[in-house]
VMD Tcl script that draws the C-alpha trace (Angstrom):
set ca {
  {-83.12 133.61 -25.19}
  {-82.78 136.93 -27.28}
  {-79.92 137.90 -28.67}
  {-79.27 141.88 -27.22}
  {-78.49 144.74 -29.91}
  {-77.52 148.55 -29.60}
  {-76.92 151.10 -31.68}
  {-74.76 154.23 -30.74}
  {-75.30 157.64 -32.74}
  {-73.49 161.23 -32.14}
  {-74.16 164.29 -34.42}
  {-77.21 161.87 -36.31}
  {-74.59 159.40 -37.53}
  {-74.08 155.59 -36.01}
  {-70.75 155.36 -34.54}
  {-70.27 151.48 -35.94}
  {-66.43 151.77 -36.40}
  {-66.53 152.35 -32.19}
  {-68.01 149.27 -31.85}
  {-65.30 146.41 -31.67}
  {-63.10 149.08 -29.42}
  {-66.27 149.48 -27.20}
  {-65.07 147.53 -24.16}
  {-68.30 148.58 -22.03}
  {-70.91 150.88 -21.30}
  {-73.92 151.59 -19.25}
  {-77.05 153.79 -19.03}
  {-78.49 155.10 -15.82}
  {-82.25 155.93 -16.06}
  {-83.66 157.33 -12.92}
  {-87.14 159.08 -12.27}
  {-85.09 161.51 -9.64}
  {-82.09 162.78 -11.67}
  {-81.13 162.78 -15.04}
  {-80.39 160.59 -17.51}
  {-76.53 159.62 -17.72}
  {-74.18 157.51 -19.80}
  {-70.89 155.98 -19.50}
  {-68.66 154.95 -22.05}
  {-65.37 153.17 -21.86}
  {-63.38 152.47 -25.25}
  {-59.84 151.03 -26.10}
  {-57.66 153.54 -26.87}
  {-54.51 152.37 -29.28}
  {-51.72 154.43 -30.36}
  {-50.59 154.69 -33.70}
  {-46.65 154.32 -35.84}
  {-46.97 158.11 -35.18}
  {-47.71 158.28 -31.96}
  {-51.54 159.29 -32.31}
  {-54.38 158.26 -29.88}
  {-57.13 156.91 -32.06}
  {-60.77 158.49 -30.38}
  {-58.72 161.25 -28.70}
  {-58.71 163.70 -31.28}
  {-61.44 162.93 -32.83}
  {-64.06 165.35 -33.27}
  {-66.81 162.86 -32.36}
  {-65.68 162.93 -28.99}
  {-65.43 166.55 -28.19}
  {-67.30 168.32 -25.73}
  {-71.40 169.14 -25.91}
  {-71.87 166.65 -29.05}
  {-75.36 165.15 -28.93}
  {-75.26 161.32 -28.29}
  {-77.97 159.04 -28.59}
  {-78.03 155.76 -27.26}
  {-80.30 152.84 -28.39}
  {-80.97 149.29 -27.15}
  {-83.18 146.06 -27.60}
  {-83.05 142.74 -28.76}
  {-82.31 141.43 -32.36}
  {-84.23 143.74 -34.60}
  {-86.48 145.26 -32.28}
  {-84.05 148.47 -30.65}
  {-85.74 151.69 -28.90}
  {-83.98 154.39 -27.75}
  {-82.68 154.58 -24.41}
  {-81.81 158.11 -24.12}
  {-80.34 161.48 -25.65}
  {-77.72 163.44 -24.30}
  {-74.50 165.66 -24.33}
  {-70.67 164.70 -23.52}
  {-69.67 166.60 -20.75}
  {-66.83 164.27 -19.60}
  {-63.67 162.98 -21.30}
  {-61.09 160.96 -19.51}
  {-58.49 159.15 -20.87}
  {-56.37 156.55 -19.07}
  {-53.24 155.85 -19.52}
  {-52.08 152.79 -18.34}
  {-48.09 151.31 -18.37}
  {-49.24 148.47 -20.82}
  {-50.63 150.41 -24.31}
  {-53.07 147.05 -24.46}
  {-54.75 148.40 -21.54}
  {-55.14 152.27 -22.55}
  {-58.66 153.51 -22.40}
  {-61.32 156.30 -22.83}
  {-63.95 157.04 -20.43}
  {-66.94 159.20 -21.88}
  {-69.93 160.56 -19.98}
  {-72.71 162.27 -20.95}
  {-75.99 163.60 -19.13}
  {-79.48 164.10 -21.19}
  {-80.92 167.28 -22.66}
  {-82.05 168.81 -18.77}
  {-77.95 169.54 -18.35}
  {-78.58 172.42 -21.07}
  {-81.02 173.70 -18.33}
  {-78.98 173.22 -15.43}
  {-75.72 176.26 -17.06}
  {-76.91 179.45 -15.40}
  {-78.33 180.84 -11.93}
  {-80.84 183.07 -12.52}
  {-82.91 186.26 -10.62}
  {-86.21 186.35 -11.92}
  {-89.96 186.50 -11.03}
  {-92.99 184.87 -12.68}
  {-95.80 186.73 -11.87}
  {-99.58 185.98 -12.11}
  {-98.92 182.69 -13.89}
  {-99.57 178.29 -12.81}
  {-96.51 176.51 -12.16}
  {-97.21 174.51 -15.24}
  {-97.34 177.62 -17.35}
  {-94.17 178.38 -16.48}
  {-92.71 174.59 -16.82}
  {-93.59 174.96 -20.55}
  {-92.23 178.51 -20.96}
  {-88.85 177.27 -19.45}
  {-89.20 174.08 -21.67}
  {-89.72 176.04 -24.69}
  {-86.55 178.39 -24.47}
  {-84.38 175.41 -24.82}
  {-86.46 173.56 -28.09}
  {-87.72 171.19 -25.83}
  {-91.58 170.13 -26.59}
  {-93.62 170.29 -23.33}
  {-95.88 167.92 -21.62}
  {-97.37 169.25 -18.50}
  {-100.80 168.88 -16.54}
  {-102.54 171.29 -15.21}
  {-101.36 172.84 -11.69}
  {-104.65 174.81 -11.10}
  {-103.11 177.15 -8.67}
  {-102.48 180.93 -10.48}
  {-99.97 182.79 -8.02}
  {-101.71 186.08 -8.17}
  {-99.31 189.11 -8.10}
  {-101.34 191.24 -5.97}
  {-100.93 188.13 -3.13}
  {-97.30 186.44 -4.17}
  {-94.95 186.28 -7.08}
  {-93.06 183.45 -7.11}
  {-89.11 184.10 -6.81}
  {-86.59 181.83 -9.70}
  {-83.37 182.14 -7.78}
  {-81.72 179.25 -9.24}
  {-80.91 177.52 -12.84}
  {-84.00 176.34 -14.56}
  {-84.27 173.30 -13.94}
  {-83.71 173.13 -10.34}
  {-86.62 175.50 -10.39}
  {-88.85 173.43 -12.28}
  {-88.25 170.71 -9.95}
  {-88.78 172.78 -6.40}
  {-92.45 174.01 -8.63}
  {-93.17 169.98 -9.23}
  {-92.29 169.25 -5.54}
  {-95.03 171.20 -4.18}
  {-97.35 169.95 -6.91}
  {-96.41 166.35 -6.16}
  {-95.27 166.01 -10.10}
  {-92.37 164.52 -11.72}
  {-90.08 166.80 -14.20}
  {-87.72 165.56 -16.57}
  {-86.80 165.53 -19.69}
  {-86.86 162.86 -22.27}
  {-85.27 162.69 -25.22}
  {-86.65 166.20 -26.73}
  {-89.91 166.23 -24.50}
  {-90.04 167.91 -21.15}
  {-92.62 166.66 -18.52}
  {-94.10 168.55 -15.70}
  {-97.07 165.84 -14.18}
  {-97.47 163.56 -11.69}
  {-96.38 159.85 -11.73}
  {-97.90 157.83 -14.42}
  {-99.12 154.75 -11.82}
  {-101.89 153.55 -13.71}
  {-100.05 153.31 -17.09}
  {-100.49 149.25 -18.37}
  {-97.28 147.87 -16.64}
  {-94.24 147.10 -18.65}
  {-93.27 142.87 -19.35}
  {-93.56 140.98 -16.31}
  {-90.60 139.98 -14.63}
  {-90.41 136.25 -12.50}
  {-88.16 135.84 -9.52}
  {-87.37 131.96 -9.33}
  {-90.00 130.75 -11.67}
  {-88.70 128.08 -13.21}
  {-88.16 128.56 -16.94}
  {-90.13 132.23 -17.14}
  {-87.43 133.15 -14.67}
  {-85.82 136.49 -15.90}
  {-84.52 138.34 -12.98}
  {-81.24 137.01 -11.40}
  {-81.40 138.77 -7.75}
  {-83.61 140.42 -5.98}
  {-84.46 141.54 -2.38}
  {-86.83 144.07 -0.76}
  {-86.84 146.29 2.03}
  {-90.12 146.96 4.00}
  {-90.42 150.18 6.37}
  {-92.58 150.61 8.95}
  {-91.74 154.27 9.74}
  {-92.32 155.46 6.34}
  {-95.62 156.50 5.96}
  {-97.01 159.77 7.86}
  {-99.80 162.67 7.98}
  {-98.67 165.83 6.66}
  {-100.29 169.24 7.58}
  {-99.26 172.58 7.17}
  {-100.01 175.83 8.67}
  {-99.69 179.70 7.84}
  {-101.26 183.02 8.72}
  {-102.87 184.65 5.51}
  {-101.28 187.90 4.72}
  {-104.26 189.47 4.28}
  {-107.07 188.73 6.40}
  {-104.44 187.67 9.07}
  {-106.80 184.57 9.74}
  {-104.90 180.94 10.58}
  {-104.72 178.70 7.55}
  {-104.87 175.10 7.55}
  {-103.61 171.91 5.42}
  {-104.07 168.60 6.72}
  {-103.36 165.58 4.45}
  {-104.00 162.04 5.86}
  {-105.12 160.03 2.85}
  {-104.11 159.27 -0.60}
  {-104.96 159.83 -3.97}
  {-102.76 158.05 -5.58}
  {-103.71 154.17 -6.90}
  {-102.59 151.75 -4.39}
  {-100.27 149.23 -5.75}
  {-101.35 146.80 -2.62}
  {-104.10 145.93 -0.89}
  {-102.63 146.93 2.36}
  {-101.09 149.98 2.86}
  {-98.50 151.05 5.74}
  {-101.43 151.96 8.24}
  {-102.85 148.79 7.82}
  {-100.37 147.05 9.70}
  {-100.25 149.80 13.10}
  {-100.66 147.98 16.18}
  {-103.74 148.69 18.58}
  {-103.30 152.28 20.04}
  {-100.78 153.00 17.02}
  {-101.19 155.63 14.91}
  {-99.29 156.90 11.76}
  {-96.21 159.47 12.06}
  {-97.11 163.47 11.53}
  {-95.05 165.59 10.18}
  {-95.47 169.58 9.77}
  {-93.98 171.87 7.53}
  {-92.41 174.46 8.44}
  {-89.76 176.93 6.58}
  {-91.86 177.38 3.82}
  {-94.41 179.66 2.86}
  {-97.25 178.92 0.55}
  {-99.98 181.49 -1.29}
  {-103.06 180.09 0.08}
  {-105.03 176.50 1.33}
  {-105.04 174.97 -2.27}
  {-101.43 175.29 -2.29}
  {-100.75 174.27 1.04}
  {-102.54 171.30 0.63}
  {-100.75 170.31 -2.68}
  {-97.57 170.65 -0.88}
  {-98.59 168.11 1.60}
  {-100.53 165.45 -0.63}
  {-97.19 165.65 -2.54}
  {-94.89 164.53 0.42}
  {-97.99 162.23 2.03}
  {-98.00 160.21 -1.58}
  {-93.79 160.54 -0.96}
  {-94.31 159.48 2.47}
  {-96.65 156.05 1.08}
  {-93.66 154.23 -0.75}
  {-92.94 151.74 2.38}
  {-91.67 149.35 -0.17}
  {-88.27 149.04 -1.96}
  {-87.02 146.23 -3.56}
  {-83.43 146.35 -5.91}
  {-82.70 143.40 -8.31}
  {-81.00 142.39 -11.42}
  {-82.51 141.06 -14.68}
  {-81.17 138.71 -17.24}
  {-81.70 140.62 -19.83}
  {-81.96 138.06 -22.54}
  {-84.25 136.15 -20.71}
  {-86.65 139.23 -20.25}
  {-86.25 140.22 -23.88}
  {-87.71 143.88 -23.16}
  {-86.29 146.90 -21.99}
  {-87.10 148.21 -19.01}
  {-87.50 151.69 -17.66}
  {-88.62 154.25 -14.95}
  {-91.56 156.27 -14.30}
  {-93.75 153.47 -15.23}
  {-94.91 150.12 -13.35}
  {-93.76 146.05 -13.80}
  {-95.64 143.48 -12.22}
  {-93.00 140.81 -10.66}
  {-94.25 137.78 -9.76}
  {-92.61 134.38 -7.81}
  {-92.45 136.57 -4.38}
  {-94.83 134.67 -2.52}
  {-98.65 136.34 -1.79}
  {-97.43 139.50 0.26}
  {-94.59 140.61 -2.03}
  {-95.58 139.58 -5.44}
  {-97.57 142.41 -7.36}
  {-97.08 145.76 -9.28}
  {-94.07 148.06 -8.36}
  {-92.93 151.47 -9.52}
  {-89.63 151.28 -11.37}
  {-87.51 154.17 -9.95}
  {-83.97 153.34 -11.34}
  {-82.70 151.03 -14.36}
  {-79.39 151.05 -15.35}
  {-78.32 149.17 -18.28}
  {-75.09 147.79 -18.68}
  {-73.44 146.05 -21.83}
  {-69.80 144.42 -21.37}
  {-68.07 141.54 -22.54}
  {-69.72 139.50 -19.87}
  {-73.11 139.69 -21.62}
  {-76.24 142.48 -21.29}
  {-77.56 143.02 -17.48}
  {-80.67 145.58 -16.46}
  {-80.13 146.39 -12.61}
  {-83.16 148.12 -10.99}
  {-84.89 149.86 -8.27}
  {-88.55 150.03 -7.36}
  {-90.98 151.01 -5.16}
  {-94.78 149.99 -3.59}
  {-97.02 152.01 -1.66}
  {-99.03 148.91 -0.28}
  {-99.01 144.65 0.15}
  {-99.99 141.64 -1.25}
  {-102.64 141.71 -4.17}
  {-105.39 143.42 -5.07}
  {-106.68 141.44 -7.80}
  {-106.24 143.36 -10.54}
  {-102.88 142.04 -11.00}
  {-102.13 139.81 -14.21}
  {-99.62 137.36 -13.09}
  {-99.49 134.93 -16.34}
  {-98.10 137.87 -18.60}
  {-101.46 137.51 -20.44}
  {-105.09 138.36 -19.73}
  {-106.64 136.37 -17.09}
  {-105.72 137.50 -13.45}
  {-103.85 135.94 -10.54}
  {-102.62 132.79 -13.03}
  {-99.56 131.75 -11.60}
  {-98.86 133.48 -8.02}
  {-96.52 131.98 -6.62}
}
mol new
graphics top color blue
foreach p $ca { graphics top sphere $p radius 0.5 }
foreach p [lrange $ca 0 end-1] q [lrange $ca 1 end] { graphics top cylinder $p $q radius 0.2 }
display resetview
């Protein structure tokens, strides 16, 4: 067992004098929204009547917060962000006064003003790191191919930045965020080296606490799409009824249709698109949605896992018999540290079932050691 650590920093210098009133806090990290933090500090009052924290000018609006975790000497950071909340709570006992402060990470700054504006003649990934770079953010994007020609479309920004960027990587079937001072336009990272293996009742390697999983049937479906072009006036066509995303299983959701089944279509309609390649990037991004049949929500034991774990990137979870054991995609962690110890709760996904052999069960080189 590892012995947890954090560190919390705001305007570049470590709050440690907040420490022994810190009574909790907790870090949400989730590939869909942003990053948020809670804080929740004792709040005493002074001979003079003074609120230590309140006034304060640490804890004033928009200062930059960083928050780090890990075990012993080994810390990383969890995430960077603003305060945009402050509530104090006064109770009737003084002993039980206290400060709640919440914070989001640096894709709030982007999230302040509506905005009328076109981009013309330019990839949606061109304009992810235009948008990044007005706010100091560094930008990591791949390649959306498509370049919405003026002379056929201009696409229309009718909303704050960021909740542009992410309608642009919805169609693309990317992720956007922002991390730390980086902001990423791409798809999922599924074939990143998973993070440390977690064990659900596995005798002593057993590191996660609870866990249970959820397995839908009338999740995945065919996606097509179609549109007149504005020029030629011909019919066009997207039809999208296979991945290209790694499979996490050997068996997908298809794989388990009855005789005479077949898989749920769905067609898109309300939206308009510039041509076929866009189209059909619209509706591999909602098929590879539409894959994820596969939930499962647990709890970790922190100091028996010894790591930190995060979104946007895979774990391999073992102890889950044949069918369920295997690689997930972490969606949510949230990390919590009270006076009852340091928990990770998470969220993940799979797009298929039982193995495919690639998995490495024993934490080390070497395969399908240790199963079940």
């Amino acid at each position: 067992m590892q012995a947890e650590n954090f560190s919390i920093t705001i305007d570049g210098q470590e709050a440690e004098d907040l420490y022994p009133d810190l009574i909790s806090f907790e870090v949400e990290l989730d590939d869909a929204l942003a990053a948020m933090f809670r804080l929740k500090i004792t709040l005493t009052q002074d001979t003079e009547g003074l609120w230590n924290y309140l006034d304060d000018e640490r804890f004033q609006l928009w200062k930059a917060l960083v928050i780090s975790a890990g075990f012993e000497d080994d810390i990383e950071e969890l995430m960077t962000g603003y305060i945009t909340h402050l509530k104090p709570h006064f109770a009737p006992e003084r002993t039980e006064c206290f400060l709640e402060v919440w914070g989001m990470d640096g894709s709030v700054l982007m999230d302040r003003e509506e905005k009328l504006k076109d981009w013309p003649d330019k990839k949606d990934s061109d304009i992810a790191a235009e948008i990044f770079s007005l706010y100091g953010f560094s930008a990591e994007t791949e390649d959306s191919a498509v370049i919405h020609d003026e002379a056929v479309s201009t696409i229309m920004q009718r909303e704050t930045d960021i909740q542009f960027l992410k309608r642009l990587a919805l169609r693309n079937g990317y992720d956007c965020y922002v991390e730390g001072t980086t902001g990423y336009f791409r798809p999922p990272q599924i074939d990143e080296t998973p993070q440390a293996l977690l064990a659900v009742h596995f005798g002593d390697e057993t590191n996660v606490s609870s866990f249970s999983i959820e397995v839908n049937a009338l999740t995945p479906t065919h996606v097509s799409m179609y549109q007149i072009d504005r020029s030629s006036k011909e019919i066009l066509e997207a039809v999208v009824e296979s991945s290209l995303q790694t499979p996490l299983g050997r068996s997908n959701g298809t794989a388990f249709l009855g005789p005479g089944m077949t898989p749920g279509k769905a067609v898109i309609a309300m939206n308009a698109a510039t041509g076929t390649p866009e189209m059909t990037a619209l509706c591999q991004g909602l098929f590879h949605e539409g894959e994820w049949f596969v939930t499962g929500e647990g709890v970790i034991i922190a100091n028996e896992y010894g790591h930190i774990l995060k979104p946007r990137s895979t774990v391999t979870i073992k102890g889950l018999g044949e069918t369920h054991s295997g690689i997930y995609f972490v969606c949510r962690v949230t990390h919590i540290f009270s006076g009852e110890g340091y928990t990770q709760t998470f969220k993940v996904k799979r797009n298929g079932l039982q193995p495919t052999g690639a998995e490495d069960f024993s934490g080390e080189a070497g395969g399908l050691g240790g199963l079940l």
